[in-house]
C-alpha positions as CSV (number, residue, x, y, z in Angstrom):
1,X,0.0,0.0,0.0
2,X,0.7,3.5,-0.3
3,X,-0.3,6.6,1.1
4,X,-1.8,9.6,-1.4
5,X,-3.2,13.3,-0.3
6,X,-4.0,15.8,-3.1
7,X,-5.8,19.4,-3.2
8,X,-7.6,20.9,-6.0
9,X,-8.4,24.5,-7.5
10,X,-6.5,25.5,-3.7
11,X,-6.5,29.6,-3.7
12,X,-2.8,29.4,-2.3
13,X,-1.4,26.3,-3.5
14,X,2.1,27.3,-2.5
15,X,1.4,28.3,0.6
16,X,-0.7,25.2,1.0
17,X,2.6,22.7,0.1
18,X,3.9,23.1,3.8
19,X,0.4,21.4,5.0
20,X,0.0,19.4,2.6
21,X,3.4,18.1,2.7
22,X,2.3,17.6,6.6
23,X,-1.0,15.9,5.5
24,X,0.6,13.5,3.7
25,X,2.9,12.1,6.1
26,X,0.3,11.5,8.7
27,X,-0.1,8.4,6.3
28,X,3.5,7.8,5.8
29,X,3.1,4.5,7.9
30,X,1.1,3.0,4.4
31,X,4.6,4.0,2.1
32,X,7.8,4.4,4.2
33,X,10.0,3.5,1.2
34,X,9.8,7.3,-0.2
35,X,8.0,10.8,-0.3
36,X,7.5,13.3,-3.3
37,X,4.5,15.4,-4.4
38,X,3.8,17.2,-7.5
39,X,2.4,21.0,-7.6
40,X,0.7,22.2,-11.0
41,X,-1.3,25.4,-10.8
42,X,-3.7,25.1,-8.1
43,X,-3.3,22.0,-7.7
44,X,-1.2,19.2,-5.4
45,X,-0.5,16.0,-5.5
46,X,1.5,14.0,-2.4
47,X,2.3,10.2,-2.0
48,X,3.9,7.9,0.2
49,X,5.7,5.3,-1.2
50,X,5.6,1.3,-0.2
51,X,7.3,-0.1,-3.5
52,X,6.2,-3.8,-4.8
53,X,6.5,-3.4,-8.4
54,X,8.9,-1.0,-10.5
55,X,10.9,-0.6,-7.2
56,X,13.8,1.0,-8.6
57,X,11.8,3.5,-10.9
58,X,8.7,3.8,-9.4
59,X,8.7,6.8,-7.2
60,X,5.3,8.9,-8.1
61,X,3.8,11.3,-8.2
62,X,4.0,10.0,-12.3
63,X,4.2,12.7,-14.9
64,X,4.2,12.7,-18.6
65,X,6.6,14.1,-20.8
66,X,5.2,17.8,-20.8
67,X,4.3,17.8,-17.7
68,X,0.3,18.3,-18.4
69,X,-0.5,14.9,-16.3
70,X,0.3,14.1,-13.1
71,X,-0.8,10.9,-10.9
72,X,-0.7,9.6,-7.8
73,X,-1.8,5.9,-7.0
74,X,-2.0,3.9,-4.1
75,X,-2.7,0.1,-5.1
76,X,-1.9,-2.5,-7.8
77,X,-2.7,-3.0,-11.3
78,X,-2.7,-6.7,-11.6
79,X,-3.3,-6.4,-15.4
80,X,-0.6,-3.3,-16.1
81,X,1.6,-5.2,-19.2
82,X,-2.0,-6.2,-20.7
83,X,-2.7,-2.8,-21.0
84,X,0.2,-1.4,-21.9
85,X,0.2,-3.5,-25.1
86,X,-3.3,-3.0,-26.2
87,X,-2.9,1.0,-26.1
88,X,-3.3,2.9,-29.5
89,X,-2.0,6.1,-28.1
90,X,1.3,7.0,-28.2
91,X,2.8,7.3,-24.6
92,X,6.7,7.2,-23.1
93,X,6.8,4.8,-20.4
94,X,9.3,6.4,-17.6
95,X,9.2,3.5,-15.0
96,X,8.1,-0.4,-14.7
97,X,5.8,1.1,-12.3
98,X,2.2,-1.0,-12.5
99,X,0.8,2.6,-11.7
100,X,2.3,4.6,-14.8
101,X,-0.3,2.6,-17.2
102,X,-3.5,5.2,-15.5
103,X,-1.9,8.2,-17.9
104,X,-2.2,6.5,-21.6
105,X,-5.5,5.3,-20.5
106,X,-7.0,8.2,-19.4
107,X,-5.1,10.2,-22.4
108,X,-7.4,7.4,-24.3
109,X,-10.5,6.9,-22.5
110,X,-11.3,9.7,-20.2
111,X,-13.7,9.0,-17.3
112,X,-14.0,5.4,-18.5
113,X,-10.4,4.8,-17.6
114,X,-11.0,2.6,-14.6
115,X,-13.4,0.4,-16.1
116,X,-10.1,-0.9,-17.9
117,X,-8.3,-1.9,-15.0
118,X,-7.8,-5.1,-12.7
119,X,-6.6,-4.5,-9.1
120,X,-7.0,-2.5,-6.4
121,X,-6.3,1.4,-6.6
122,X,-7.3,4.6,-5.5
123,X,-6.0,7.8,-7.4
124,X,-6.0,11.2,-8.3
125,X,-5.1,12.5,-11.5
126,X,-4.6,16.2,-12.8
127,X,-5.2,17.5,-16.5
128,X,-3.5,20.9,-17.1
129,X,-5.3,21.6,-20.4
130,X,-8.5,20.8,-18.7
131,X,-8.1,22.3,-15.4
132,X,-9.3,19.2,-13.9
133,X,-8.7,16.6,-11.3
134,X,-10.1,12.9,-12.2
135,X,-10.4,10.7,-9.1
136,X,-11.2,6.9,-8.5
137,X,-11.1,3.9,-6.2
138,X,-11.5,0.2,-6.9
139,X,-14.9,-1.8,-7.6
140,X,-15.0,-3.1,-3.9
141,X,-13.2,-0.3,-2.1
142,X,-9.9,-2.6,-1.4
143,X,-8.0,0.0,-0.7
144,X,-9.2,3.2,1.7
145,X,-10.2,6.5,0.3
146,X,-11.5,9.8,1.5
147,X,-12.6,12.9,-0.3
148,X,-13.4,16.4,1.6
149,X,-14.5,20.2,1.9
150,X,-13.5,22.8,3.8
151,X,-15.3,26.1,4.8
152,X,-12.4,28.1,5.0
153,X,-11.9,26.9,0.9
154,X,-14.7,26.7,-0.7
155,X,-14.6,25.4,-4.0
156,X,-11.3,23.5,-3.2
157,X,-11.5,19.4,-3.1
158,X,-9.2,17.3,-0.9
159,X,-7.9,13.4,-1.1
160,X,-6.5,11.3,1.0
161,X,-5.8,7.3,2.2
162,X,-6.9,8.1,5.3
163,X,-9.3,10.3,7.3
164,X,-5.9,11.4,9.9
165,X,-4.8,13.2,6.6
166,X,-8.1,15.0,6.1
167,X,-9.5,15.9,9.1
168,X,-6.9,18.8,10.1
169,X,-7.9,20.6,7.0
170,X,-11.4,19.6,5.9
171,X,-14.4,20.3,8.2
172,X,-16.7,17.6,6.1
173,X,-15.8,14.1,4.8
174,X,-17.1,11.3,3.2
175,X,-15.9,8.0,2.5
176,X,-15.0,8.1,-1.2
177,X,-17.8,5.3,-2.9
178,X,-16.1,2.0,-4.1
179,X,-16.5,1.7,-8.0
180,X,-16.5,6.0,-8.9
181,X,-14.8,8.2,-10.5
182,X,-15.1,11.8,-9.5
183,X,-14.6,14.6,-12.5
184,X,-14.0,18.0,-10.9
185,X,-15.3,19.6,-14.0
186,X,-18.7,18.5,-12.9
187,X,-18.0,18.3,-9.3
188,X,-20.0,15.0,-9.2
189,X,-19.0,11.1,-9.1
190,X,-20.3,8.7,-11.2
191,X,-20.5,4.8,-10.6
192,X,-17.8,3.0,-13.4
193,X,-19.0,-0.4,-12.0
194,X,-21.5,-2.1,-12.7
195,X,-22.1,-5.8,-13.2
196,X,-25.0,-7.9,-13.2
197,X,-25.3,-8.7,-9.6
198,X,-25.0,-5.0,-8.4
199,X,-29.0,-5.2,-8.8
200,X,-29.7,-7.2,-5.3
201,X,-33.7,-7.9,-7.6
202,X,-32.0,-9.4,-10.2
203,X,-31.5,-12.5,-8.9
204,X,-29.2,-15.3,-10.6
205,X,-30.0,-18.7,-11.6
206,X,-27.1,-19.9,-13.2
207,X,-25.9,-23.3,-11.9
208,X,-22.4,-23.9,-10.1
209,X,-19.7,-24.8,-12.0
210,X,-17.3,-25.9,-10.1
211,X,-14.4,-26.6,-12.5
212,X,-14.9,-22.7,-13.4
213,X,-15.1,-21.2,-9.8
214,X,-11.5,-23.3,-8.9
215,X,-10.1,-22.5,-12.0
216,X,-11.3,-18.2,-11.4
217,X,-9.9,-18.1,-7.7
218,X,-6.4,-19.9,-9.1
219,X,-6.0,-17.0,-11.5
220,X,-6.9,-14.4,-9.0
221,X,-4.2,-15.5,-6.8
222,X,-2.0,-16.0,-9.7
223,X,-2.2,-12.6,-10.6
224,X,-1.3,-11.4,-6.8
225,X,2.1,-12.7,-7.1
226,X,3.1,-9.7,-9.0
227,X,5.5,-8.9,-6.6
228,X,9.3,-7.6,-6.8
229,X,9.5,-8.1,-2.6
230,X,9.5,-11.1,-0.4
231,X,5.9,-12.3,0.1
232,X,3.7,-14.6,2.4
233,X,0.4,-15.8,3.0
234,X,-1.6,-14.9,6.1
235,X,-3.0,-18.4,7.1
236,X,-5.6,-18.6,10.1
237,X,-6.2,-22.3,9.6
238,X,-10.4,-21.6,8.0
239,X,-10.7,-22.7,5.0
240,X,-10.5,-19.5,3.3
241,X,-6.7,-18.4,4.3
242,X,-5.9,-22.1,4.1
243,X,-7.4,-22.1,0.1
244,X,-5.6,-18.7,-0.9
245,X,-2.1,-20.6,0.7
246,X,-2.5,-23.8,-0.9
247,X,-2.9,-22.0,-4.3
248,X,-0.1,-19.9,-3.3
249,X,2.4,-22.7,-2.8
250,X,1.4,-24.5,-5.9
251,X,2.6,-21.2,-7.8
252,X,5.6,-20.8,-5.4
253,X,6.5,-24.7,-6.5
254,X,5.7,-24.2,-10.3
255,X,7.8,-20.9,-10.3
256,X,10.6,-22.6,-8.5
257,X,10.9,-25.6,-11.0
258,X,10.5,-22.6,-14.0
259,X,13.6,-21.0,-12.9
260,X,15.4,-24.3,-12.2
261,X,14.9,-25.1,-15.7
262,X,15.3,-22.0,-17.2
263,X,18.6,-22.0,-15.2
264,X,19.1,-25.4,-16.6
265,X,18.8,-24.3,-20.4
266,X,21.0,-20.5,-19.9
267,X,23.2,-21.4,-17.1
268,X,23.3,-17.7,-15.9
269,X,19.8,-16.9,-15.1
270,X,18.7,-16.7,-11.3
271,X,15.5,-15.0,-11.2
272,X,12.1,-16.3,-10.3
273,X,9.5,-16.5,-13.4
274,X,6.3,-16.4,-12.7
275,X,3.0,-16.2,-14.9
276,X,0.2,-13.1,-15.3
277,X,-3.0,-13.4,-16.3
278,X,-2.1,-13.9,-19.8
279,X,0.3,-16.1,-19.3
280,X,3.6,-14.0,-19.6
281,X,6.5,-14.2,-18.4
282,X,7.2,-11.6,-15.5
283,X,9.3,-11.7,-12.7
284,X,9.2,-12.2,-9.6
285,X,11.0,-12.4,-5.6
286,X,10.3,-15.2,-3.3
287,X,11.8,-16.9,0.0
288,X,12.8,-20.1,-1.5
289,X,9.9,-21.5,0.3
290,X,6.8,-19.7,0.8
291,X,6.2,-18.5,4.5
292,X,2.9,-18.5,6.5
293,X,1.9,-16.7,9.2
294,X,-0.7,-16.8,12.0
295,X,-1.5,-15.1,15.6
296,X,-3.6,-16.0,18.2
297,X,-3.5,-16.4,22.3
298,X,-2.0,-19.6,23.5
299,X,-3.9,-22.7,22.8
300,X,-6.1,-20.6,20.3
301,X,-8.3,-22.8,17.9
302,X,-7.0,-21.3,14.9
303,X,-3.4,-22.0,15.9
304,X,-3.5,-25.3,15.6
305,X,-5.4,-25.5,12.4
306,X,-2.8,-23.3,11.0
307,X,-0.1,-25.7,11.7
308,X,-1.7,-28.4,10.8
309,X,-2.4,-26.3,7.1
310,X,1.3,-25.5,6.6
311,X,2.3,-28.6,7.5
312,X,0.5,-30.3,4.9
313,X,1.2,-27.9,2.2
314,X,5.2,-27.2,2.9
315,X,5.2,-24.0,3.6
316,X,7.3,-22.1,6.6
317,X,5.2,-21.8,9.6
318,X,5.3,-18.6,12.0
319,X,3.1,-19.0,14.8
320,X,2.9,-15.9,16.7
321,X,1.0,-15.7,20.3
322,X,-0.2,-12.8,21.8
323,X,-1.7,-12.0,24.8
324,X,-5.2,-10.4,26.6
325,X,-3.0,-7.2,27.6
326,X,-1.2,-6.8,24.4
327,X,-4.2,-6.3,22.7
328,X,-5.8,-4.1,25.4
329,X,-2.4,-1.9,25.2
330,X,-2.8,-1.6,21.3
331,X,-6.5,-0.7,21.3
332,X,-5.9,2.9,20.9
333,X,-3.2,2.8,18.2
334,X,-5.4,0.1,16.4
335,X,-9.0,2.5,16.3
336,X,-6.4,5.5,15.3
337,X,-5.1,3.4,12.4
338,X,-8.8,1.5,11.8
339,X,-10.2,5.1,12.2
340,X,-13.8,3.3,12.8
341,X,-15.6,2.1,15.7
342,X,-17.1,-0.5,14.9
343,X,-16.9,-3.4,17.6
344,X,-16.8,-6.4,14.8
345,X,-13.7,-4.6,13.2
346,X,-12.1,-3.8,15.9
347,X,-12.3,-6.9,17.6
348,X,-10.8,-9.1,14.0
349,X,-8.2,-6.1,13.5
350,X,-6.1,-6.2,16.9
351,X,-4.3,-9.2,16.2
352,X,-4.0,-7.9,12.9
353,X,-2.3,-5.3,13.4
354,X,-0.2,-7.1,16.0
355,X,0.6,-9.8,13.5
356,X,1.3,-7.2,10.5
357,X,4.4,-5.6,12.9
358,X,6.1,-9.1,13.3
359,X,5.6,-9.8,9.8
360,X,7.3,-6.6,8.5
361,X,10.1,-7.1,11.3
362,X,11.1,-10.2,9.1
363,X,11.0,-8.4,5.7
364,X,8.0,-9.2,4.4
365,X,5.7,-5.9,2.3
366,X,3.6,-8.6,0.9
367,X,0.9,-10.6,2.1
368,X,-2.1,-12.4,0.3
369,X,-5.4,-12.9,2.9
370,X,-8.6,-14.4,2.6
371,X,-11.3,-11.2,3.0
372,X,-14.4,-11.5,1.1
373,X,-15.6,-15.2,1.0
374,X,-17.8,-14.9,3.7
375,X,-19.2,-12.3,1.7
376,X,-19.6,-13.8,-1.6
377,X,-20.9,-17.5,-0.2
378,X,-22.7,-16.2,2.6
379,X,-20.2,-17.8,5.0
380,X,-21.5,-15.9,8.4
381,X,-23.3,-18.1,10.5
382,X,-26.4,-16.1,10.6
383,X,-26.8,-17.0,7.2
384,X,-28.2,-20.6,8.5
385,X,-31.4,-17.9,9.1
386,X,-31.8,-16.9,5.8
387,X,-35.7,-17.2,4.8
388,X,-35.4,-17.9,1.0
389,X,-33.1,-17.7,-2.2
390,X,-34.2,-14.2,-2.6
391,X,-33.3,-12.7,1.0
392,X,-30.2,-15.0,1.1
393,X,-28.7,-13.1,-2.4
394,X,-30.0,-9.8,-1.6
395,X,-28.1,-10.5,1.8
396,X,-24.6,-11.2,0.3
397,X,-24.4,-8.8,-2.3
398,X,-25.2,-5.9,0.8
399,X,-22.1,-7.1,2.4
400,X,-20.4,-7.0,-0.6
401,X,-20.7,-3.5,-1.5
402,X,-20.5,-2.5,2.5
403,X,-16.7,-4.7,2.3
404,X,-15.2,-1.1,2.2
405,X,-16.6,-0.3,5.6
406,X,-15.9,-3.8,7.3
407,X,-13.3,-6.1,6.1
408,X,-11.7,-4.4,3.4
409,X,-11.0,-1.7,6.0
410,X,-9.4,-4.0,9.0
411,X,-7.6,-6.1,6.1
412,X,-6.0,-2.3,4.4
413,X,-5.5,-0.4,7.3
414,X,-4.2,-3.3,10.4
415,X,-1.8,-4.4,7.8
416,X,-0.6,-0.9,6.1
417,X,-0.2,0.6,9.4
418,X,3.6,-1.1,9.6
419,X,4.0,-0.4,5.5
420,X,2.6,-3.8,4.8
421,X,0.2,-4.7,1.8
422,X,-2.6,-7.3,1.9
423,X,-3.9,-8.8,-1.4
424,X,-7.3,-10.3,-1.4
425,X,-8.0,-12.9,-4.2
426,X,-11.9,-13.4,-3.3
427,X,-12.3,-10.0,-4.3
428,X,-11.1,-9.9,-7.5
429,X,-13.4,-8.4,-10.5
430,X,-13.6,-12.1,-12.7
431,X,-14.1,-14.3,-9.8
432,X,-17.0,-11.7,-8.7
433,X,-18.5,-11.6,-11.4
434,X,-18.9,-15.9,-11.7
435,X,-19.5,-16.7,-8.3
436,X,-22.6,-13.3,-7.7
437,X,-24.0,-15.3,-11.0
438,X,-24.3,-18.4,-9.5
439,X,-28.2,-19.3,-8.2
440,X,-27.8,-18.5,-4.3
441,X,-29.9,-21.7,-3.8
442,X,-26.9,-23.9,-4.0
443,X,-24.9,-21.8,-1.9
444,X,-27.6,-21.6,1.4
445,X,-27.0,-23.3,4.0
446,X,-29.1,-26.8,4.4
447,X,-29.4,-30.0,5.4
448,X,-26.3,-31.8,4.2
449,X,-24.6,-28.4,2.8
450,X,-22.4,-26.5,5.8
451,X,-21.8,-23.1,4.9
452,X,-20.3,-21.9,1.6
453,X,-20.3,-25.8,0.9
454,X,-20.1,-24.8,-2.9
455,X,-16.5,-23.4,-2.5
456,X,-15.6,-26.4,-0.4
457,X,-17.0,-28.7,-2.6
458,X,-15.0,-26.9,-5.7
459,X,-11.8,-27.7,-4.1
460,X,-12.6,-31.2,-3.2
461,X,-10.4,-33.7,-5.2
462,X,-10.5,-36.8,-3.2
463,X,-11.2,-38.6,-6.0
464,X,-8.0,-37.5,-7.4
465,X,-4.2,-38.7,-6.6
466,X,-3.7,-37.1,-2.9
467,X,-0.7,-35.0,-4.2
468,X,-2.9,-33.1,-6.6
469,X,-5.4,-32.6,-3.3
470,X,-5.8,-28.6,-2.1
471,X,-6.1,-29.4,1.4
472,X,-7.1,-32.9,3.9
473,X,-10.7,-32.7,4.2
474,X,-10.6,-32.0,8.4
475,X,-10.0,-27.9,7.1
476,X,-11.8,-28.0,3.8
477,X,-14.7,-29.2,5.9
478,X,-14.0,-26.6,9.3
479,X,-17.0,-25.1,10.4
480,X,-16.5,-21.4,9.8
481,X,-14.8,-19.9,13.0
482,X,-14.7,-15.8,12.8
483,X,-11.3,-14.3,12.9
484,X,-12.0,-12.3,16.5
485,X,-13.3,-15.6,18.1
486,X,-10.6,-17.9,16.6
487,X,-7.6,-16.3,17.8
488,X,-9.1,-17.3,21.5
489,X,-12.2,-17.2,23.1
490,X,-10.7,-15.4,25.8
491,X,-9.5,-12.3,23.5
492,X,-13.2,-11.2,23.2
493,X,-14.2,-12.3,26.6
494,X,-11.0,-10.4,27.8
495,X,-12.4,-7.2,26.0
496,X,-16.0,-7.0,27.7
497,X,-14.9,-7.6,30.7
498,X,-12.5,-4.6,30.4
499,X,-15.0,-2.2,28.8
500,X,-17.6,-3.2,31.4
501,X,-15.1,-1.4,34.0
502,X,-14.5,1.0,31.7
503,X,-17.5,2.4,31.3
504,X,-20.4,2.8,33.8
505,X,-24.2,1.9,33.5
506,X,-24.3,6.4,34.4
507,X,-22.2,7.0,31.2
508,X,-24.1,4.6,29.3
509,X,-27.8,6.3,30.3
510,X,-25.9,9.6,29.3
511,X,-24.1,9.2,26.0
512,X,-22.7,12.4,24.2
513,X,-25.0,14.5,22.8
514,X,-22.5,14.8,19.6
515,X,-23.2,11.1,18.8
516,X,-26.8,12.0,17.8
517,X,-28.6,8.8,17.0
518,X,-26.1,6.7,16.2
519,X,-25.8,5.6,20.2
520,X,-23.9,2.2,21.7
521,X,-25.6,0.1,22.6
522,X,-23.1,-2.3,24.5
523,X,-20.2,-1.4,26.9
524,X,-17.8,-2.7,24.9
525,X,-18.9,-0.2,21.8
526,X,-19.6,2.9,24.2
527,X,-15.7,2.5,25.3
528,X,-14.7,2.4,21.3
529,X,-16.4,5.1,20.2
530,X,-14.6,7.6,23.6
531,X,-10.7,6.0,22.1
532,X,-12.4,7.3,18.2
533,X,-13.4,10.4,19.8
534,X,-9.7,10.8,21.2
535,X,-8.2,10.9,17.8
536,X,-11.2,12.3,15.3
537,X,-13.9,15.1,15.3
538,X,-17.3,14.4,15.4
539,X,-17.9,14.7,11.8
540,X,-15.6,11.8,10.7
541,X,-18.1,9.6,12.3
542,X,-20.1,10.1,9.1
543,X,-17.1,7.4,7.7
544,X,-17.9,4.5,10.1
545,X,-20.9,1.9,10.1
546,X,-21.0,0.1,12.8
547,X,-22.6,-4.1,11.6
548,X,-24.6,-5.9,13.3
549,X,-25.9,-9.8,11.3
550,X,-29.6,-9.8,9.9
551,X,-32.3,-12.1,10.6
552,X,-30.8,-11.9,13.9
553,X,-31.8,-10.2,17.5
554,X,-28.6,-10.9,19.1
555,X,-27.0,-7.8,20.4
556,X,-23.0,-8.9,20.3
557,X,-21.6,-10.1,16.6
558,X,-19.7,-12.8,17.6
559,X,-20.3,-15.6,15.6
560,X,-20.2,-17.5,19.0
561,X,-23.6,-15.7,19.8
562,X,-25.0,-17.3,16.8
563,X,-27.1,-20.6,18.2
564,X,-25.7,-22.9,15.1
565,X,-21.8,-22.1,16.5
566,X,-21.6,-25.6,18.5
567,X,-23.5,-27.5,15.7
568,X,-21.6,-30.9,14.4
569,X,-22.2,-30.8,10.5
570,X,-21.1,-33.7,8.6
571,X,-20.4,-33.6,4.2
572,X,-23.3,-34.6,2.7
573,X,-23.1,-34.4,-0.8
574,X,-27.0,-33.9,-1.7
């Protein structure tokens, strides 16, 4: 990840640069490798480098020979070579930045330029001969984005990564909407996005194929290996992480026995081939075996899961512990970082954030993670409620387009906070796009089918040799534990405990009258939403939903609240 603030149509843009400047590196934890910022009339661009790809020329703000376009990214462009071969207009290329790609595109398709790309991004681009600024984020709001006003400049417009960048300048913010483009000629966004399942009415009835959903996720994480740094796999021991690693060793392997041979056939090469989406060559940097990596208290169910994962695939296991006070210590940092309140978040994005230091301490910047699955398949245990087809799609694609708010968030911002990225394969645009079309029918939970059984059921090749099986069937099979309750029961129990002497039953019956409607209604979320109001005005509450499951009445989110938690499920293969 990196960190990006800009200003537009300022009224003192040089007098501005020593704020801005300032603004930017509130975010400089997202890009520690390198600053530089841009200034074209009244305009400003800043960024915050983390380098992945292009490391040795990619330092951005990117700017075109005359210097009449200027960008600044933070994210990935998984399909960057593709592009850069299908252009018609004539551009000079200054890096091997994935980034610089966004400036012939636009230079050929305008607004429509982000409909062209696959990754994750958020940017802001300036147009000297138009006096305009052209802004975007991804389709599912991977990476964090914030767009703002100010009363003491009207008619300016301000960017940033992250609302700690915003807030000293802007007096109102809004999370900028997953999927837009904003064109400051107009003034107005407009939604770039939009596939067949956006429409929550429009209900699919296509039926599983399961050759083609395995087949989709192995590409997506295919394509996440773009990488020019050591990378590893985050691996909690569910069967999402565990899927995302297994994939990512077979690649690790086939890449390995690539460059043996190509060493074989040149004697002199010793880089790491690996394969884009269109099957070209590109290179790559690995450990020469792929590393794992997991946290939880001691004796944590995840723990062991995620041993027994690694151990079965090959790769090197880090098992990290922490404990009930470490977490309680970091809970400030982590809702500074988070910049939400939500308890859900909160609780899934401590260890997170622990894990994410350790991880960078061994000099790691890359990480692929398994977000978005419970999303898609309608993993969550209070899915077992859903009433019919109909309430169960219109149910997963609203947690979709909310990912920005939830997981998306905790997975960007625990992880960037030490200059670490997270990749998310689940969310990428072409496995979206097959597995929203499938009929939610055969993805419901019944008799016989445990939750997001049709992902399970994908990667289930018993019937094939056991060296060309994913994973053994006793984690393809786990019953889905949530992140905050599988790092240890007591991590959760350890937080309400605390907040309930935090926080009195007085303060509770009195909240601030600054918070509106939008009141606690536990202990735990009363005492979050104080540590928010320590580092953020009242108006950048406007950012944060707080989640609670439908077709539910329990109060706390835990999945261990849910009745079906405890329930034995066996594979049945109706």
């Amino acid at each position: 990840m990196c960190g990006i603030f800009a200003c537009h149509h300022h009224p003192d843009v040089q007098k501005f640069k020593p704020t801005a400047l300032r603004m930017a590196k509130a975010c400089r934890h997202r890009g520690p490798d390198w600053s530089g910022n841009f200034i074209g009339d009244n305009t400003i661009l800043a960024h915050e480098r983390l380098s992945i790809v292009g490391v040795d020329s990619g330092a951005q703000p990117l700017v075109n020979d005359d210097e009449t376009l200027a960008l600044a990214v933070n994210g990935e462009i998984y399909n960057h070579r593709i592009l850069r071969k299908s252009l018609t207009t004539k551009y000079k290329f200054k890096t091997h930045s994935d980034c610089e790609v966004i400036i012939p595109l636009y230079m050929e398709h305008g607004l429509d330029a982000p409909k062209h790309l696959d990754g994750m991004f958020s940017w802001v681009l300036w147009d000297k001969k138009q006096d305009r600024v052209v802004a975007a984020r991804d389709p599912i709001g991977v990476t964090s984005f914030y767009l703002g006003r100010s009363s003491t400049t009207p008619g300016a417009v301000y960017f940033a990564s992250e609302l700690k960048s915003l807030h000293p300048v802007c007096d109102d913010i809004i999370a900028f909407p997953p999927g837009h483009v904003y064109d400051s000629k107009t003034d107005k966004m407009t939604r770039y996005f939009e596939p067949k399942w956006w429409d929550p009415t429009n209900v699919p009835s296509n039926p599983v194929n399961y050759k083609e959903l395995r087949h989709t996720l192995e590409k997506a994480v295919r394509k996440r290996l773009m990488a020019e740094v050591p990378y590893g796999v985050l691996l909690s021991g569910g069967l999402d992480s565990s899927l995302v690693a297994s994939i990512a060793q077979r690649e690790t392997l086939r890449m390995h026995e690539a460059t043996r041979i190509a060493m074989q056939n040149d004697g002199a090469s010793t880089e790491l081939v690996g394969i884009d989406d269109e099957n070209e060559l590109s290179t790559v940097t690995t450990f020469q075996q792929l590393h794992s990596f997991s946290i939880g208290l001691p004796g944590a169910p995840d723990t062991e899961a995620a041993l027994s994962v690694a151990r079965y695939l090959g790769t090197k296991h880090h098992a990290f512990t922490f404990t009930i006070e470490d977490g309680l210590d970091a809970l400030s940092d982590v809702i500074y970082h988070l910049e939400t309140y939500d308890v859900t978040t909160i609780r899934a994005s401590t260890p997170m954030y622990l894990l994410s230091r350790k991880i960078k301490a061994m000099g790691v910047k890359m990480v692929l993670s398994g977000e978005g699955s419970d999303e898609i398949f309608g993993g969550y245990l209070y899915f077992h409620a859903a009433p019919n087809r109909e309430e169960f799609h219109k149910e997963t694609v609203r947690r979709v387009k909310d990912l920005h708010l939830a997981d998306c968030l905790r997975a960007n911002k625990s992880t960037s906070a030490w200059g670490l990225e997270a990749r998310v394969p689940f969310l990428d645009k072409e496995f979206l796009a097959t597995c929203m079309g499938y009929d939610p029918k055969d993805k419901m939970i019944t008799e016989g089918h445990i939750e997001k059984y049709i992902l399970r059921k994908a990667f289930d090749t018993t019937d094939e040799p056991e060296t060309e099986q994913y994973l053994p069937d006793k984690i393809l099979w786990r019953q889905k534990e949530q992140f905050s309750d599988g790092v240890g029961y007591g991590w959760i129990d350890g937080l309400k405990d605390t907040a309930e002497k935090q926080v009195t039953d007085e303060m509770m019956k009195n909240p601030k009258p600054e918070w509106g409607t939008d009141i606690p209604d536990t202990k735990e979320a009363y005492w979050y939403r104080t540590m928010f109001d320590e580092h953020f005005p009242p108006y950048c509450a406007g950012t944060v939903e707080r989640w609670t499951p439908t077709w539910s009445k329990q109060s706390d989110p835990s999945g261990r609240a849910i009745a079906t938690h405890n329930a034995k499920y066996t594979n049945v293969d109706a």
